[in-house]
py3Dmol code that shows the C-alpha trace and the ligand (Angstrom):
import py3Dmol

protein = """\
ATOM      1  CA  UNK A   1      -5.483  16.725   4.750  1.00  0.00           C
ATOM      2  CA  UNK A   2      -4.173  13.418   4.143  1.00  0.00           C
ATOM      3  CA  UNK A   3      -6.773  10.399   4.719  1.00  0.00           C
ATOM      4  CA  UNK A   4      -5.409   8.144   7.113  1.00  0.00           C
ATOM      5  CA  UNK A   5      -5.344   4.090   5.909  1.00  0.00           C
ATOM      6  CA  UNK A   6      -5.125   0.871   7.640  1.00  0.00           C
ATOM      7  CA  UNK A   7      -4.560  -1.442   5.007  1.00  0.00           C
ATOM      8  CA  UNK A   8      -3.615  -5.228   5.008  1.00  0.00           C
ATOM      9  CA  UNK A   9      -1.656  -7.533   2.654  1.00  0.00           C
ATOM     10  CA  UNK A  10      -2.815 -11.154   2.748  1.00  0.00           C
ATOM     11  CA  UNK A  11       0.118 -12.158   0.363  1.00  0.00           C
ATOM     12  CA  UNK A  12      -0.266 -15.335  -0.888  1.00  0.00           C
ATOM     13  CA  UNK A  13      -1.484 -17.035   2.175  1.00  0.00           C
ATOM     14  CA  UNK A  14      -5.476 -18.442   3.570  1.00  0.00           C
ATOM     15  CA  UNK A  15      -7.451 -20.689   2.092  1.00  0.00           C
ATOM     16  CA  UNK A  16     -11.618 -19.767   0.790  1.00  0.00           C
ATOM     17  CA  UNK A  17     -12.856 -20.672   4.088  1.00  0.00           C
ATOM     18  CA  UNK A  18      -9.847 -18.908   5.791  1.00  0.00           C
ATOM     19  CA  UNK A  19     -10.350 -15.638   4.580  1.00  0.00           C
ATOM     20  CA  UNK A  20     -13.953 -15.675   4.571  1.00  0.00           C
ATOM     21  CA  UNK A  21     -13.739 -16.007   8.416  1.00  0.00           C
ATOM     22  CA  UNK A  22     -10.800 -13.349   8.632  1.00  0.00           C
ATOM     23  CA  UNK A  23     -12.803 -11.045   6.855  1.00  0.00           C
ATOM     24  CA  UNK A  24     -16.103 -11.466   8.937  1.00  0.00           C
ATOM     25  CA  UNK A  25     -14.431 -10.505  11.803  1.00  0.00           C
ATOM     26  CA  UNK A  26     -12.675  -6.683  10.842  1.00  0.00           C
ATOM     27  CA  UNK A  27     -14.408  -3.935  11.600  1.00  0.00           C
ATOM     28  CA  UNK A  28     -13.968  -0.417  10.749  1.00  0.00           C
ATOM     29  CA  UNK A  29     -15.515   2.299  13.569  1.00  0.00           C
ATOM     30  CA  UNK A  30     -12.914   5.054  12.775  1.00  0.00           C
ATOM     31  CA  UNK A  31     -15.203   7.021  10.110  1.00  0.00           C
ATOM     32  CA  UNK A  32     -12.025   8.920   9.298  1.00  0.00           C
ATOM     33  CA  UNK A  33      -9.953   6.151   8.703  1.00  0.00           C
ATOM     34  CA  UNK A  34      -9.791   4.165   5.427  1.00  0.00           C
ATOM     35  CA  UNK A  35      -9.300   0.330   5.854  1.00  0.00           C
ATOM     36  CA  UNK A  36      -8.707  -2.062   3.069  1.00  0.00           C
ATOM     37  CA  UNK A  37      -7.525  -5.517   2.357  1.00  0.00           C
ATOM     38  CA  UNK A  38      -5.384  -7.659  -0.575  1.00  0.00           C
ATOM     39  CA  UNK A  39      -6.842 -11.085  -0.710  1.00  0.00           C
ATOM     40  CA  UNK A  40      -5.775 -13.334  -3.052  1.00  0.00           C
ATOM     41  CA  UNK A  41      -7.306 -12.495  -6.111  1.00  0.00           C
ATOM     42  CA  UNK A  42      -9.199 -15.658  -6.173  1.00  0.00           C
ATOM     43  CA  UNK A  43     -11.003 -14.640  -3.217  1.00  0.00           C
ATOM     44  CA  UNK A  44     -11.953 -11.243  -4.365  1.00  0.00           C
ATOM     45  CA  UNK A  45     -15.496 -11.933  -5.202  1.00  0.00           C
ATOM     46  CA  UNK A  46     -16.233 -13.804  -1.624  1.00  0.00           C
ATOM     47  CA  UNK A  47     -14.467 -11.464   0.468  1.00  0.00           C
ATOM     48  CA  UNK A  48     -15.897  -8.155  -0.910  1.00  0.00           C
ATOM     49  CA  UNK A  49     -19.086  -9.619  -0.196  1.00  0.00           C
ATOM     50  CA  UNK A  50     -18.573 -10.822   3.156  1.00  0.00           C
ATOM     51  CA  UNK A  51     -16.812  -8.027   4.523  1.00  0.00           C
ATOM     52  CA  UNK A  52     -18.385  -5.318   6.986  1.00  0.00           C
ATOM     53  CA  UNK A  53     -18.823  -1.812   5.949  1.00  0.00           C
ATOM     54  CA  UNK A  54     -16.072   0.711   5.746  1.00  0.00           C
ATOM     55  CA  UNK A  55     -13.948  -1.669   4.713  1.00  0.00           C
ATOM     56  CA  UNK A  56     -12.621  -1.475   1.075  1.00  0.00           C
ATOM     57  CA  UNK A  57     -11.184  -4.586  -0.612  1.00  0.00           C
ATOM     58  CA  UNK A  58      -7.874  -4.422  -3.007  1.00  0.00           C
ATOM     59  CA  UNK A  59      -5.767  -6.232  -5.459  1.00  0.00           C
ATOM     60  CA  UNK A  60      -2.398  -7.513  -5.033  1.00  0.00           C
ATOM     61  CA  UNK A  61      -1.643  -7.124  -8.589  1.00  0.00           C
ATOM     62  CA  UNK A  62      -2.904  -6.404 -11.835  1.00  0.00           C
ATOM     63  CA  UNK A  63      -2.080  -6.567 -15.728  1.00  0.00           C
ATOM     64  CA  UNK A  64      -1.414  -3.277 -17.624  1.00  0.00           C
ATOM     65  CA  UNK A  65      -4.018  -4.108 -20.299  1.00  0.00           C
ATOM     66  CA  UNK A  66      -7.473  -4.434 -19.742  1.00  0.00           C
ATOM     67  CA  UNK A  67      -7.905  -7.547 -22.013  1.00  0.00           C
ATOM     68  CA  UNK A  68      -6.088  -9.503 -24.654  1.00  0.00           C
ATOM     69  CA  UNK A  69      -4.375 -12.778 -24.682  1.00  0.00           C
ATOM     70  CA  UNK A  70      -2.578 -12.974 -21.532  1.00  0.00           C
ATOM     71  CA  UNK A  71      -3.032 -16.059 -20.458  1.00  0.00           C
ATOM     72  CA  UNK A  72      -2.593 -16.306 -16.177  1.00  0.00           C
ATOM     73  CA  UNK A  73      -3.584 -12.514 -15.678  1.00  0.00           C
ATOM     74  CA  UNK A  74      -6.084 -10.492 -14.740  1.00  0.00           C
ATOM     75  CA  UNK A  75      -7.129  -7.088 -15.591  1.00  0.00           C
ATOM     76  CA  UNK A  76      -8.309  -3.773 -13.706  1.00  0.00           C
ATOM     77  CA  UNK A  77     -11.881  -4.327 -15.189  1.00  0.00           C
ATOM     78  CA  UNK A  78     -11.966  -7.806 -14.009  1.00  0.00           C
ATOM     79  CA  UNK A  79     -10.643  -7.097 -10.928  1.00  0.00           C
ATOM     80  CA  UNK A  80     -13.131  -4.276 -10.228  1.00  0.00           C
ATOM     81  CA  UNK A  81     -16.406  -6.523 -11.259  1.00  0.00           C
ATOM     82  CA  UNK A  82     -15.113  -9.132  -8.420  1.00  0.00           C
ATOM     83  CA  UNK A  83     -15.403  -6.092  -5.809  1.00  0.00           C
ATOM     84  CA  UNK A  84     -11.940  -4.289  -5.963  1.00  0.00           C
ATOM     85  CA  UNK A  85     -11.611  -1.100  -5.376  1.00  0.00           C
ATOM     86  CA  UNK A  86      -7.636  -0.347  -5.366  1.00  0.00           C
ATOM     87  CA  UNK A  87      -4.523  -2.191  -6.326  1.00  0.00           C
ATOM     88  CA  UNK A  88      -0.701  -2.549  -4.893  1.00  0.00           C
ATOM     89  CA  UNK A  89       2.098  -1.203  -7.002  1.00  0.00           C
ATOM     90  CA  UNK A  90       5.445  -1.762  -7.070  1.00  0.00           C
ATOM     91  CA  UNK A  91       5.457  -3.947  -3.994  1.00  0.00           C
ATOM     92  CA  UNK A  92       9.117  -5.168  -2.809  1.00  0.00           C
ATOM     93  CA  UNK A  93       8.206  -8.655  -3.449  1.00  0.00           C
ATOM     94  CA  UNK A  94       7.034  -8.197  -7.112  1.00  0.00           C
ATOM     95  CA  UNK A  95       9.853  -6.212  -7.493  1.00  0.00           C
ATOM     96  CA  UNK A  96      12.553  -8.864  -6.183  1.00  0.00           C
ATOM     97  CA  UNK A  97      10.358 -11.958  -7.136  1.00  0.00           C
ATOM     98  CA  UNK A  98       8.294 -10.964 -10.468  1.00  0.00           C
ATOM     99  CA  UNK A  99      11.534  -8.798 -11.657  1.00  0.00           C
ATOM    100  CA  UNK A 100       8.918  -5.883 -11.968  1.00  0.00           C
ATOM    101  CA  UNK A 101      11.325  -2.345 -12.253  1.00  0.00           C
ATOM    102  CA  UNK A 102      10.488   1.001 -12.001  1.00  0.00           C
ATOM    103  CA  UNK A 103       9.430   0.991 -15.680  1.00  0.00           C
ATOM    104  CA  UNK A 104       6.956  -1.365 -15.432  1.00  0.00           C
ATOM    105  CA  UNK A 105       5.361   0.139 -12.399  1.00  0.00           C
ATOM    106  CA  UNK A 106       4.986   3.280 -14.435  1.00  0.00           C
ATOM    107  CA  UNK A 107       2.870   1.856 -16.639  1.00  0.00           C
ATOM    108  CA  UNK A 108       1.190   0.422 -14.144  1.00  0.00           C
ATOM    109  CA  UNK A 109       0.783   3.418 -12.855  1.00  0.00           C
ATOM    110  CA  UNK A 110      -0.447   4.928 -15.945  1.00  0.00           C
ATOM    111  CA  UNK A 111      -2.739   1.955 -16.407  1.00  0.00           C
ATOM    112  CA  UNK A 112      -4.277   2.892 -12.905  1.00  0.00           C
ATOM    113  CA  UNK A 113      -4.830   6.339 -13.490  1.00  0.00           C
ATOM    114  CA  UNK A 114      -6.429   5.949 -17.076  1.00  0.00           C
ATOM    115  CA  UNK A 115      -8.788   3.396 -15.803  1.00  0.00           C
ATOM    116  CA  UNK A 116      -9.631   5.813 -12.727  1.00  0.00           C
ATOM    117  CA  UNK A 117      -8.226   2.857 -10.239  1.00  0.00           C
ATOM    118  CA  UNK A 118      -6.949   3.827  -6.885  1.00  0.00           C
ATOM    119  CA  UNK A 119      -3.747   2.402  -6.037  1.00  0.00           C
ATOM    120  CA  UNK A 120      -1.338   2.646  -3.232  1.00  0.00           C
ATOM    121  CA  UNK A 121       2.659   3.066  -4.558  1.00  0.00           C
ATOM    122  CA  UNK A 122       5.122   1.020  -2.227  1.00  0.00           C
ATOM    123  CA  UNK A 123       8.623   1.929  -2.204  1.00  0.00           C
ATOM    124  CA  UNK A 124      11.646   0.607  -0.186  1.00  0.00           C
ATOM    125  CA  UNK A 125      14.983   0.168  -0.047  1.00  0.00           C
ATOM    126  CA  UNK A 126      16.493  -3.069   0.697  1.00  0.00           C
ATOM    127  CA  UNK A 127      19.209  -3.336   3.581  1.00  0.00           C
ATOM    128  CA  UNK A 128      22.486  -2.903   1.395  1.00  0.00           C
ATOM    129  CA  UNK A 129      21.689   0.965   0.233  1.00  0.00           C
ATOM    130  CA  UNK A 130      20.280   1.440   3.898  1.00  0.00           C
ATOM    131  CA  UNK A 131      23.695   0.507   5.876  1.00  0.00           C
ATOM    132  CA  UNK A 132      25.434   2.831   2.463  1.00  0.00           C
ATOM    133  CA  UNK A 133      23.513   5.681   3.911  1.00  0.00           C
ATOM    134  CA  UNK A 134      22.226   5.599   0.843  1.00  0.00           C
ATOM    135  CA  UNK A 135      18.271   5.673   1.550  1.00  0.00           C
ATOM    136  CA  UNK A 136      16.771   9.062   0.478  1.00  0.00           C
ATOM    137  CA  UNK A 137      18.599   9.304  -2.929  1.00  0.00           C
ATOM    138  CA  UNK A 138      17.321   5.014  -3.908  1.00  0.00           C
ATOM    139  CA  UNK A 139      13.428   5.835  -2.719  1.00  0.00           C
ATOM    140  CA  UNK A 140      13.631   9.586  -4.258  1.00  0.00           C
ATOM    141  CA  UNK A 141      14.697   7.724  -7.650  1.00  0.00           C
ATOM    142  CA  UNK A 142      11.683   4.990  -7.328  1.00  0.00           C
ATOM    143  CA  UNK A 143       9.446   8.197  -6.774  1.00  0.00           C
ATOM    144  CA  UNK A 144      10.867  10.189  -9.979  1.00  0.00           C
ATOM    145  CA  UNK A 145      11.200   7.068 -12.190  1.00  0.00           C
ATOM    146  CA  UNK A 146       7.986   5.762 -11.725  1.00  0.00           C
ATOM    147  CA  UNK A 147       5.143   7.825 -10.107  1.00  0.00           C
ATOM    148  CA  UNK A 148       6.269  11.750  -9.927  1.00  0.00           C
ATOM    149  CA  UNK A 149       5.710  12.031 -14.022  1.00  0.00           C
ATOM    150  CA  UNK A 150       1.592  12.797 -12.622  1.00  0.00           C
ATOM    151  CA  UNK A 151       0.383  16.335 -13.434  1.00  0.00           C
ATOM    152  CA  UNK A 152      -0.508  17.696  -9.866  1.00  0.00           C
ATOM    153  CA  UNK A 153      -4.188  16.888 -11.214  1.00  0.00           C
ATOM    154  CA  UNK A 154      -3.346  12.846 -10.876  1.00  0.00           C
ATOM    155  CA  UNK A 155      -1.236  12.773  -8.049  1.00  0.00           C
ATOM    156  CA  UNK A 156      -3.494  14.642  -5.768  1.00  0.00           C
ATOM    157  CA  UNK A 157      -5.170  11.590  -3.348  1.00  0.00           C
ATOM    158  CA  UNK A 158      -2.758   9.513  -4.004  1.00  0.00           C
ATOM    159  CA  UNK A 159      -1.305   6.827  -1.956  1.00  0.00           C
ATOM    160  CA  UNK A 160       2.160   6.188  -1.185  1.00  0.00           C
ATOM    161  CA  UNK A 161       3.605   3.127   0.886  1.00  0.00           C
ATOM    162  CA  UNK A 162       7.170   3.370   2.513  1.00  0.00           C
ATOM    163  CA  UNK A 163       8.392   0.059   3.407  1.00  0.00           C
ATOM    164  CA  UNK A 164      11.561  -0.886   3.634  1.00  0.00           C
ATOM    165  CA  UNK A 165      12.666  -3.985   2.771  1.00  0.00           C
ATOM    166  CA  UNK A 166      14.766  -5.017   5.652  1.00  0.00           C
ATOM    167  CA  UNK A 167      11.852  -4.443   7.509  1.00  0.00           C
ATOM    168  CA  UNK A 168       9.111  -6.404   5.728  1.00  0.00           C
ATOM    169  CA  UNK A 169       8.300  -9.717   7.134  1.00  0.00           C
ATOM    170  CA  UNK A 170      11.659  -9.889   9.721  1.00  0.00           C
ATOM    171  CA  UNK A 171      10.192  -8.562  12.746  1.00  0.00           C
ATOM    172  CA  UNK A 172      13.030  -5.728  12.639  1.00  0.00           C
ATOM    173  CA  UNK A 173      10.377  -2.404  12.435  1.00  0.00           C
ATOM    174  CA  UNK A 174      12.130   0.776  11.346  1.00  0.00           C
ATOM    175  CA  UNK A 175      11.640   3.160  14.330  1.00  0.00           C
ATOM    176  CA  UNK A 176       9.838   6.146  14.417  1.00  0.00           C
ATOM    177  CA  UNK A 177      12.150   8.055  13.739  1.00  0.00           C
ATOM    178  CA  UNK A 178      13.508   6.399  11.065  1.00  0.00           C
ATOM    179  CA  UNK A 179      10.112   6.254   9.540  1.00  0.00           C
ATOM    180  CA  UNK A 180       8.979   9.990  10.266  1.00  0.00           C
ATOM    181  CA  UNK A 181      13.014  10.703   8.426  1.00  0.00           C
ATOM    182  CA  UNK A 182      11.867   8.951   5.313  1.00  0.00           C
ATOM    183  CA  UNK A 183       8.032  10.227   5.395  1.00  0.00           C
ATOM    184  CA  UNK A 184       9.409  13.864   5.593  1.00  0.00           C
ATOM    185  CA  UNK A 185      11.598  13.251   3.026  1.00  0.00           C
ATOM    186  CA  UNK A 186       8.822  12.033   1.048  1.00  0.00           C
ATOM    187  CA  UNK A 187       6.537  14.899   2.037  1.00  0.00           C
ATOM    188  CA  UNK A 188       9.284  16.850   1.145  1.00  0.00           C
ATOM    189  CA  UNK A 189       9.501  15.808  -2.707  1.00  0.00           C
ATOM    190  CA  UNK A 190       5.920  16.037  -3.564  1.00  0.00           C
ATOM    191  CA  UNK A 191       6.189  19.729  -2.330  1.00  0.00           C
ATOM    192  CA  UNK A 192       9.192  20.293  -4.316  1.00  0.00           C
ATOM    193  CA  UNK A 193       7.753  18.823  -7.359  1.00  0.00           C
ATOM    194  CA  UNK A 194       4.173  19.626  -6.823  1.00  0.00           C
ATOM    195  CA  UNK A 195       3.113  22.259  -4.210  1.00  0.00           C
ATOM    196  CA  UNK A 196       2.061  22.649  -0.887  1.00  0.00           C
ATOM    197  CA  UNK A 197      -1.702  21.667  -1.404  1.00  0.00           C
ATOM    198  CA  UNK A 198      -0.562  18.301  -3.293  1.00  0.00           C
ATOM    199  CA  UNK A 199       1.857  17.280  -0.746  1.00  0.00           C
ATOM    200  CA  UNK A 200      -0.691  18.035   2.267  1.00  0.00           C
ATOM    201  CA  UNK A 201      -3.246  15.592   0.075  1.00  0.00           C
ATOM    202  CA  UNK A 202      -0.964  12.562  -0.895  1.00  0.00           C
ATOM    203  CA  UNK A 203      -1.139   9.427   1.897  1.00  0.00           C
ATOM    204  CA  UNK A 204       2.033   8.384   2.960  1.00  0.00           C
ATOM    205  CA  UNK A 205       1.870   5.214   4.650  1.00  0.00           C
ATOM    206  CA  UNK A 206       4.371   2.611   6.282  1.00  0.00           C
ATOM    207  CA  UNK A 207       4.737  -0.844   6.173  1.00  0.00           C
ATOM    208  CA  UNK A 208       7.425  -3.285   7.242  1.00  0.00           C
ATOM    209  CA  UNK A 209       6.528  -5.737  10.489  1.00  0.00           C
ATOM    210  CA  UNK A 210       3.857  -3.094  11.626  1.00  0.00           C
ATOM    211  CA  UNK A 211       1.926  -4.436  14.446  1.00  0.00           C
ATOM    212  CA  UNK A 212      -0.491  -3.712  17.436  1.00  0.00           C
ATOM    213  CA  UNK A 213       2.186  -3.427  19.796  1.00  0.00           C
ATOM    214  CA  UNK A 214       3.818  -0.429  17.548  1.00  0.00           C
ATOM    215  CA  UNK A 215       1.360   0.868  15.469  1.00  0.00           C
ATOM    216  CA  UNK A 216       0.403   3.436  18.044  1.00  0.00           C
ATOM    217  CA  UNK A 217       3.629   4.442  17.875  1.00  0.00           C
ATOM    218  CA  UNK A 218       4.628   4.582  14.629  1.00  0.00           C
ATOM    219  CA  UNK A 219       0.837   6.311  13.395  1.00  0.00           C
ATOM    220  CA  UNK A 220       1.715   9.313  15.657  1.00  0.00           C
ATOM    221  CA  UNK A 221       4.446  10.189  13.897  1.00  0.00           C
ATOM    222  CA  UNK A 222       3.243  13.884  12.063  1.00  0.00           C
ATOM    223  CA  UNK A 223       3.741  12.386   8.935  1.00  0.00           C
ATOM    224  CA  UNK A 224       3.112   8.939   8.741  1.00  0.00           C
ATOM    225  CA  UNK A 225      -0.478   8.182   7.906  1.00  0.00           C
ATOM    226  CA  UNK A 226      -1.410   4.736   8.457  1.00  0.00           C
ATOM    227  CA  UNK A 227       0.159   1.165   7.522  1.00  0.00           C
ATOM    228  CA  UNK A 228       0.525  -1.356   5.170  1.00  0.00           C
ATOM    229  CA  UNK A 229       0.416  -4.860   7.348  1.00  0.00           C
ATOM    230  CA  UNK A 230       1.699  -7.950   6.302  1.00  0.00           C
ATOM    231  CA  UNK A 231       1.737 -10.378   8.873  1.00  0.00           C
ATOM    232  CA  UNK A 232      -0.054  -8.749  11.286  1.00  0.00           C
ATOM    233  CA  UNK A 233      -3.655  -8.945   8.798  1.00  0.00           C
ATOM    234  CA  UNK A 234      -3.581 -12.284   9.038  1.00  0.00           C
ATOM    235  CA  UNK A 235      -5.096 -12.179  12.739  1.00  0.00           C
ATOM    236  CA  UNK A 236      -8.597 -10.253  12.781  1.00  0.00           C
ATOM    237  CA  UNK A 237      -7.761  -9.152  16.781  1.00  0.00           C
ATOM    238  CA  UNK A 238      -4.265  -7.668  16.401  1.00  0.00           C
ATOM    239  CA  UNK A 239      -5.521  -6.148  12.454  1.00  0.00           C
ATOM    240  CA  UNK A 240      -8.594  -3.978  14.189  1.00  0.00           C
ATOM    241  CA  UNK A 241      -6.352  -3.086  17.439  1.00  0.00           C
ATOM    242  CA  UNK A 242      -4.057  -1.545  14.553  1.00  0.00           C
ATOM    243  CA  UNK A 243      -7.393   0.410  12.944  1.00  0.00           C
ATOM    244  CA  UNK A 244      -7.908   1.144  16.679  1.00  0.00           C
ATOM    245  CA  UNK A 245      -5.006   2.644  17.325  1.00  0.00           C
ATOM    246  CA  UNK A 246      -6.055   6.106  16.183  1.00  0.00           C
TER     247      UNK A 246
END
"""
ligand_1 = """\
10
PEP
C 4.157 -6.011 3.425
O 4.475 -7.020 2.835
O 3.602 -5.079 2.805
C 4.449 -5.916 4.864
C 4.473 -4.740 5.404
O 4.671 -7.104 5.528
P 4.953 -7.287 7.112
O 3.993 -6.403 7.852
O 4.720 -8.736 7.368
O 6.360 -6.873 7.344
"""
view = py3Dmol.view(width=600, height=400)
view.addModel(protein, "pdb")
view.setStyle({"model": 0}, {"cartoon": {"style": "trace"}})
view.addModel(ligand_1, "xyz")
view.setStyle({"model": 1}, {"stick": {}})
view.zoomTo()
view.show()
């Protein structure tokens, strides 16, 4: 079975004393549900070790290397003696902002996997291709160019994040349906290009203006399992009523 996630994305926003508050204050009673949070990676360090059990904590990004001279950037082994566990990939705002394309999240991808570092795999497609109709064939492509070159071996576990971009950050959530299309879809793929027992183990998750007024919602969809919140982490009450709402 898939594990279910709750997982939030700080972004660039909170100060030290900020976060260190925010993170005090989530709590994780669902022993069958996985909860994690993306600090800023300068808080790293202070939030893993304030943070409550059963909760995990991740980075927003990461450099392909592990060191060198690359002045600005951090590496998986850094990131994982400050106290992270798991890293983003391929978010839409590195993608849009940071110019990052599907090649470079394969090697990110490839950097993950040879440095044994969990990582979820966001995908999305921005408004344009969604009014084309055009949906399944742009997120199947971001799946085949970048993540689906795994041996069955690598991709079983793994983590996959739909979010489209229209919905991230605008308050305009895909509905359920929409979502539970896409996750099928998704589902779908790995079977096709894996098998059954890989497809049955791979997280699919959604994200895009997820809250605690639809996450109930949205996580009861047979094939969505769990979120990836933006907004929504920033506030410690409505981030636990959305680990609640299994
Ligand atoms: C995100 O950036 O991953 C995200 C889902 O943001 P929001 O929940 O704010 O739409």
């Amino acid at each position: 079975m898939a594990q279910k996630i709750v997982a939030g994305n700080w972004k660039m926003n909170l100060e030290l004393n900020e976060a260190k508050d925010l993170i005090k204050g989530i709590k994780n009673s669902q022993d069958d549900v996985r909860v994690i949070v993306f600090p800023s990676s300068v808080f790293i360090n202070v939030v893993a070790e304030g943070k409550n059990d059963n909760v995990e904590v991740g980075t927003q990004n990461f450099h392909t290397e592990l060191k060198g001279a690359f002045t600005g950037e951090l590496s998986i082994s850094q990131l994982r003696s400050a106290g992270a566990t798991v890293g983003l990939i391929g978010h839409s705002e590195r993608r849009a902002f940071f110019s990052e394309g599907n090649d470079l999240i394969k090697i990110k991808v490839n950097a993950a996997v040879a440095n044994n570092f969990d990582f979820i795999f966001c995908c999305g497609e921005p408004l344009m291709i969604r009014e084309a109709g055009k949906e399944l064939e742009f997120i199947k492509m971001q799946l085949e160019e970048s993540l689906f070159h795994l041996t069955k071996e690598q991709m079983m576990g793994k983590v996959i994040a739909y979010e489209p971009v229209w919905a991230i950050g605008t308050g305009m959530t895909a509905s359920s349906d929409q979502a539970e299309r896409m996750h099928r879809a998704i589902r779908t793929w790995i079977h096709e290009r894996y098998d059954h027992e890989t497809a049955q183990n791979v997280s699919i998750l959604y994200g895009g203006s997820c809250n605690q007024d639809n996450a109930k919602e949205l996580f009861s969809c047979p094939n969505v399992d769990g979120g990836l919140i933006g907004g929504a982490s920033l506030k410690g009450e409505a981030f636990c009523t959305i680990i609640d709402s299994y």
